[in-house]
NUZA-558086 format. One record per atom (N, C-alpha, C): residue number from 1; residue in one letter; atom name; x, y, z. Coordinates in Angstrom, 3 decimals. Layout:
N
+-----+------+------+----------+----------+----------+
| pos | code | site |       xx |       yy |       zz |
+-----+------+------+----------+----------+----------+
| NUM |    a |   CA |        X |        Y |        Z |
...
+-----+------+------+----------+----------+----------+
This chain:
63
+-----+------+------+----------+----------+----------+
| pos | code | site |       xx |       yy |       zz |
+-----+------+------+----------+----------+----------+
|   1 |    x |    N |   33.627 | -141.609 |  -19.162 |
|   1 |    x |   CA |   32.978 | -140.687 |  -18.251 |
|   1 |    x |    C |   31.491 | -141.026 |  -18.190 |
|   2 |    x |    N |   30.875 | -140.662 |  -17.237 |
|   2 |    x |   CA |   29.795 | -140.915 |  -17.038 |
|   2 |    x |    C |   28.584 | -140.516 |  -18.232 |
|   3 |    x |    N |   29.015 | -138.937 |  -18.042 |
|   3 |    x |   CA |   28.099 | -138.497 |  -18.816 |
|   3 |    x |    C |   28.159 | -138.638 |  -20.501 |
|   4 |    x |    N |   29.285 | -139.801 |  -20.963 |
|   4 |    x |   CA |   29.611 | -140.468 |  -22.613 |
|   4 |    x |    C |   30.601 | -139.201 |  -23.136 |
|   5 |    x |    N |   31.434 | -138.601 |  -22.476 |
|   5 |    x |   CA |   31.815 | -137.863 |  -23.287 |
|   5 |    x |    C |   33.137 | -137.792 |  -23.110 |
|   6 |    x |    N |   34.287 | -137.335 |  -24.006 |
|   6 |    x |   CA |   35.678 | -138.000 |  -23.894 |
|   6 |    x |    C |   36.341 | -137.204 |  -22.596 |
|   7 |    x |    N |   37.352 | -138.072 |  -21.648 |
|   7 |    x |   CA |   37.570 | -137.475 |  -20.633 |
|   7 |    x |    C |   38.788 | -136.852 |  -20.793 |
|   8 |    x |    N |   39.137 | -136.147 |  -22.006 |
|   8 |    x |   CA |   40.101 | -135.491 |  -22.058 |
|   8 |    x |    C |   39.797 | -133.736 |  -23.064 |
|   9 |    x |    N |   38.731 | -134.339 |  -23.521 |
|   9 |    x |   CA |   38.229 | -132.697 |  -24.447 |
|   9 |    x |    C |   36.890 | -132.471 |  -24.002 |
|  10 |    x |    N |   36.122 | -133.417 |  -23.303 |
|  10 |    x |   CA |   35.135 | -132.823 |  -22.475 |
|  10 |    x |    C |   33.843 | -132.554 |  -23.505 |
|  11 |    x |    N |   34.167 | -131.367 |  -24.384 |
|  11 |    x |   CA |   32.896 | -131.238 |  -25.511 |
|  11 |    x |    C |   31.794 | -129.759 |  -24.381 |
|  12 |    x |    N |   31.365 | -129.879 |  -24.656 |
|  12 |    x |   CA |   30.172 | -128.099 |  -24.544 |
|  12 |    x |    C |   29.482 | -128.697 |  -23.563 |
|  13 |    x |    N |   29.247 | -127.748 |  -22.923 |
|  13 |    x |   CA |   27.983 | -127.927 |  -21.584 |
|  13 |    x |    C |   27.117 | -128.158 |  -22.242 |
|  14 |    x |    N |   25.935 | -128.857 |  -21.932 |
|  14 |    x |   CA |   24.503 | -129.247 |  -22.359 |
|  14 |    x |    C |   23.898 | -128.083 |  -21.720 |
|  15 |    x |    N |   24.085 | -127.371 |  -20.516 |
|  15 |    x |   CA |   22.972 | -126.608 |  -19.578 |
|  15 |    x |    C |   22.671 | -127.068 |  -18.314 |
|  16 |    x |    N |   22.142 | -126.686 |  -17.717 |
|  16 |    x |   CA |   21.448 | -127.106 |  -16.576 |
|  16 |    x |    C |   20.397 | -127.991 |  -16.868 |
|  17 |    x |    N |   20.118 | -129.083 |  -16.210 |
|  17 |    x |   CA |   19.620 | -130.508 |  -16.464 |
|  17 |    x |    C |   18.382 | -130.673 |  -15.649 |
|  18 |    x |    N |   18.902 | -130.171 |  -14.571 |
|  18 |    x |   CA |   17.627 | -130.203 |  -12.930 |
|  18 |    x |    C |   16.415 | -129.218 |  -12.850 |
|  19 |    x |    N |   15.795 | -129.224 |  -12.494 |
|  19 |    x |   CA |   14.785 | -128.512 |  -12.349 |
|  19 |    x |    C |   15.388 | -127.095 |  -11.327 |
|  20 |    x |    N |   16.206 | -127.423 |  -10.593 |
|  20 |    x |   CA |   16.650 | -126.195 |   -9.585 |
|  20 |    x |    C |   17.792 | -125.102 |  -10.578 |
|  21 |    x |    N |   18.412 | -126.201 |  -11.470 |
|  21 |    x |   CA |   19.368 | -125.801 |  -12.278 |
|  21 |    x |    C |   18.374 | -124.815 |  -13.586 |
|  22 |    x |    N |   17.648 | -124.987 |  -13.624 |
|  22 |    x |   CA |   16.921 | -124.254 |  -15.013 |
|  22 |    x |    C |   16.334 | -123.172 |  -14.341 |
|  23 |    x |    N |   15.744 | -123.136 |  -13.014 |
|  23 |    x |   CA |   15.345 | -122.079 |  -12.366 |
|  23 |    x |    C |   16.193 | -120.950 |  -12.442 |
|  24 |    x |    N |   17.611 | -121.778 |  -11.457 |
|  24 |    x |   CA |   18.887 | -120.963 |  -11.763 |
|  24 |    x |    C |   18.687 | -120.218 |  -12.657 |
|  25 |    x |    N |   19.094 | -120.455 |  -13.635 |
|  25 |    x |   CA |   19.374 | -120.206 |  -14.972 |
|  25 |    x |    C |   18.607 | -119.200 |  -15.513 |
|  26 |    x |    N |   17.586 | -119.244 |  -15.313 |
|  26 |    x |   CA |   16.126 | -118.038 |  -15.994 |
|  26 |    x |    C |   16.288 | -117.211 |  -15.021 |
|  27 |    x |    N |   16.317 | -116.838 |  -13.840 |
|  27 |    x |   CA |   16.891 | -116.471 |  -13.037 |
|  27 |    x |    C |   18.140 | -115.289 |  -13.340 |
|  28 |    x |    N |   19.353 | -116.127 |  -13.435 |
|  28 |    x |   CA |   20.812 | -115.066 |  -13.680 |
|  28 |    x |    C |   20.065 | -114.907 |  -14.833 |
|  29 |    x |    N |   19.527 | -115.112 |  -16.276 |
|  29 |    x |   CA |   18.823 | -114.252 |  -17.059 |
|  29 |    x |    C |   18.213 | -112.939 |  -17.236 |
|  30 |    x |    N |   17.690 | -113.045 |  -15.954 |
|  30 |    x |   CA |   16.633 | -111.748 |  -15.806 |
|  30 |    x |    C |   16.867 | -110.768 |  -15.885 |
|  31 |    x |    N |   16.527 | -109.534 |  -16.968 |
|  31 |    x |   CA |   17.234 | -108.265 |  -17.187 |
|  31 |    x |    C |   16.380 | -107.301 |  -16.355 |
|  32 |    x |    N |   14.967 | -107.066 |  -16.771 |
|  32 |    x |   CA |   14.795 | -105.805 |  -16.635 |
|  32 |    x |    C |   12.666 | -106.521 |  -15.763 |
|  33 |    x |    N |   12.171 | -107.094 |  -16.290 |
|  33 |    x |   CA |   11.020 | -107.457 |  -16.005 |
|  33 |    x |    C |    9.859 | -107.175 |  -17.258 |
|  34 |    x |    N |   10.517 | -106.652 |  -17.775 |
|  34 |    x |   CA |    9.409 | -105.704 |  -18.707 |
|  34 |    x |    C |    8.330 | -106.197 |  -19.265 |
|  35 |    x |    N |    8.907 | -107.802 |  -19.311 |
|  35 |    x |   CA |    7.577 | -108.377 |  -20.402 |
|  35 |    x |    C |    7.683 | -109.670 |  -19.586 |
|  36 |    x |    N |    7.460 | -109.904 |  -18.235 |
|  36 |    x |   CA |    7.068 | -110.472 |  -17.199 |
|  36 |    x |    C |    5.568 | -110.517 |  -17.056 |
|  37 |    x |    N |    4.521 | -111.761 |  -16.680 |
|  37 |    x |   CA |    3.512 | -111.484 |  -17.224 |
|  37 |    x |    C |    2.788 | -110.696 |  -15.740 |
|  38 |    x |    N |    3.451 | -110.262 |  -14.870 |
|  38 |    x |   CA |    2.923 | -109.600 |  -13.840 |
|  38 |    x |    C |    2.614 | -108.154 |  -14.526 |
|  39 |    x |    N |    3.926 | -107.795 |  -15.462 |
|  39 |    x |   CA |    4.515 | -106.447 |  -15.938 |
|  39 |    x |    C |    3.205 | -106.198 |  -16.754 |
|  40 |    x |    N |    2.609 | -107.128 |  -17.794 |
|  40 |    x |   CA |    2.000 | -107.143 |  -18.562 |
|  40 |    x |    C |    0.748 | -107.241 |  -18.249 |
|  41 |    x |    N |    0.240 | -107.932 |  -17.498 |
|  41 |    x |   CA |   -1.089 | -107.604 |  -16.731 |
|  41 |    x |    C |   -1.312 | -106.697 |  -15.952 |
|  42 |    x |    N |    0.171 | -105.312 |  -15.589 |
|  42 |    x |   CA |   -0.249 | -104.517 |  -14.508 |
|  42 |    x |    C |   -0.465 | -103.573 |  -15.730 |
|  43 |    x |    N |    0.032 | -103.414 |  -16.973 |
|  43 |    x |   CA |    0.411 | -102.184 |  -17.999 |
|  43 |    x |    C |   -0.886 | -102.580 |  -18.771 |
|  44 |    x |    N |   -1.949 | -103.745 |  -18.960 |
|  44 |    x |   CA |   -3.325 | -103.854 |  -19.266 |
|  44 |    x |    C |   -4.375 | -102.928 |  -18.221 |
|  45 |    x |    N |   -3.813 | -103.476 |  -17.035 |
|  45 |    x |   CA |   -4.746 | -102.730 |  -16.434 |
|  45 |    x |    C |   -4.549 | -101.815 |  -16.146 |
|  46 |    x |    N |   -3.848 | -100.562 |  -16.041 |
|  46 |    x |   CA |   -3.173 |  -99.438 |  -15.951 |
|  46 |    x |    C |   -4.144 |  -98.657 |  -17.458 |
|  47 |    x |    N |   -3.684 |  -99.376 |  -18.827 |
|  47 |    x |   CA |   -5.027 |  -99.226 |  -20.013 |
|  47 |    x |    C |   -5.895 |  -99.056 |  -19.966 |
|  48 |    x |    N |   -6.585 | -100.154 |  -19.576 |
|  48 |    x |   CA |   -8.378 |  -99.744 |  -18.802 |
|  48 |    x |    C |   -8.615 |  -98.983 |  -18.377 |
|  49 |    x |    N |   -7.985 |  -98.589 |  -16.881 |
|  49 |    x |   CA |   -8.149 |  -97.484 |  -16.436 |
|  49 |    x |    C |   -8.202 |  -96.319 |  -17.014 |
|  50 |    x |    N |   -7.038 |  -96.111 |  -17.982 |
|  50 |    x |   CA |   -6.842 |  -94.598 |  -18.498 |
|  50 |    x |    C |   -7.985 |  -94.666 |  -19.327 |
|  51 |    x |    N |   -8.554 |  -95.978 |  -19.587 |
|  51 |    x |   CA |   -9.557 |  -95.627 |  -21.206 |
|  51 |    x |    C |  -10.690 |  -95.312 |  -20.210 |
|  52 |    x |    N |  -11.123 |  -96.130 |  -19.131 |
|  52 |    x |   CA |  -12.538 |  -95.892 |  -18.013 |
|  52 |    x |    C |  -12.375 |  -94.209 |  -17.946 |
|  53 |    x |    N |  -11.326 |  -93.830 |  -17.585 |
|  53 |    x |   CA |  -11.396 |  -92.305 |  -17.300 |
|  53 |    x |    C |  -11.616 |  -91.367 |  -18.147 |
|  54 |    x |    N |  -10.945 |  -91.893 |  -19.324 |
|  54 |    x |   CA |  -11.743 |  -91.074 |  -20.739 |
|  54 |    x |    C |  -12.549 |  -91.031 |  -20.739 |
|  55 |    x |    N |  -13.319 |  -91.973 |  -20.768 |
|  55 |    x |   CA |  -14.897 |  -91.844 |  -21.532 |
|  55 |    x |    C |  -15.647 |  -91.371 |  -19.835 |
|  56 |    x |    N |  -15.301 |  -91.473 |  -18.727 |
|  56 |    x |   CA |  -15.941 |  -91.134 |  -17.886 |
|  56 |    x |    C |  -15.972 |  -89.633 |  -18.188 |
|  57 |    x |    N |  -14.475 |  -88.959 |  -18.286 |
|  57 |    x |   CA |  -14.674 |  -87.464 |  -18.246 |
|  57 |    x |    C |  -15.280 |  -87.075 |  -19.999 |
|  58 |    x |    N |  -15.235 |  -87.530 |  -20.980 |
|  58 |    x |   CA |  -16.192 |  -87.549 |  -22.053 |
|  58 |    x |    C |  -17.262 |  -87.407 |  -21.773 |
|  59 |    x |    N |  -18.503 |  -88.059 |  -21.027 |
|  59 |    x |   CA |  -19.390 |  -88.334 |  -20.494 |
|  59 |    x |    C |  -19.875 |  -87.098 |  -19.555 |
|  60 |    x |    N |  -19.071 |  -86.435 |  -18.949 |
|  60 |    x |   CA |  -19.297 |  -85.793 |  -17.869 |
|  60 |    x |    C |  -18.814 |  -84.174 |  -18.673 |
|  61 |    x |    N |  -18.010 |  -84.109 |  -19.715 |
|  61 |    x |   CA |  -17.930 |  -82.899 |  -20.693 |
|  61 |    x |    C |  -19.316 |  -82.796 |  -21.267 |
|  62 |    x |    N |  -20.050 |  -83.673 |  -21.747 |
|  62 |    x |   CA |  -20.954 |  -83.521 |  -22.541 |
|  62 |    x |    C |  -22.031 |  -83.252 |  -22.254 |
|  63 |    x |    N |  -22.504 |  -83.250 |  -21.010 |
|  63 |    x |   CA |  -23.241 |  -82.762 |  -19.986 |
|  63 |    x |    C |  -23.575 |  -81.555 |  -19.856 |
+-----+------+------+----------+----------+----------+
């Protein structure tokens, strides 16, 4: 067989090989997004914010 492997027991998939094939692949993976680095840079800055607003209304209590 081409790919060296016996043509009667075959042996385990290696995976996807191609670049379109690994896309695939991460792809049907995808559960939820959560720790996607979009997810993770929107839930940083979402942080900031809440902390900017603290200390803004801190600032504006103390007054």
């Amino acid at each position: 067989m081409p790919n060296g492997r016996c043509y009667r027991h075959g042996g385990a998939s290696t995976g996807p090989q191609t670049p379109e094939g690994l896309e695939r692949a991460a792809r049907a993976n995808w559960k939820h997004g959560r720790y996607s680095a979009k997810a993770i840079a929107f839930r940083r800055m979402l942080a900031r914010t809440v902390r900017d607003l603290r200390a803004a209304t801190r600032m504006v209590e103390e007054q």
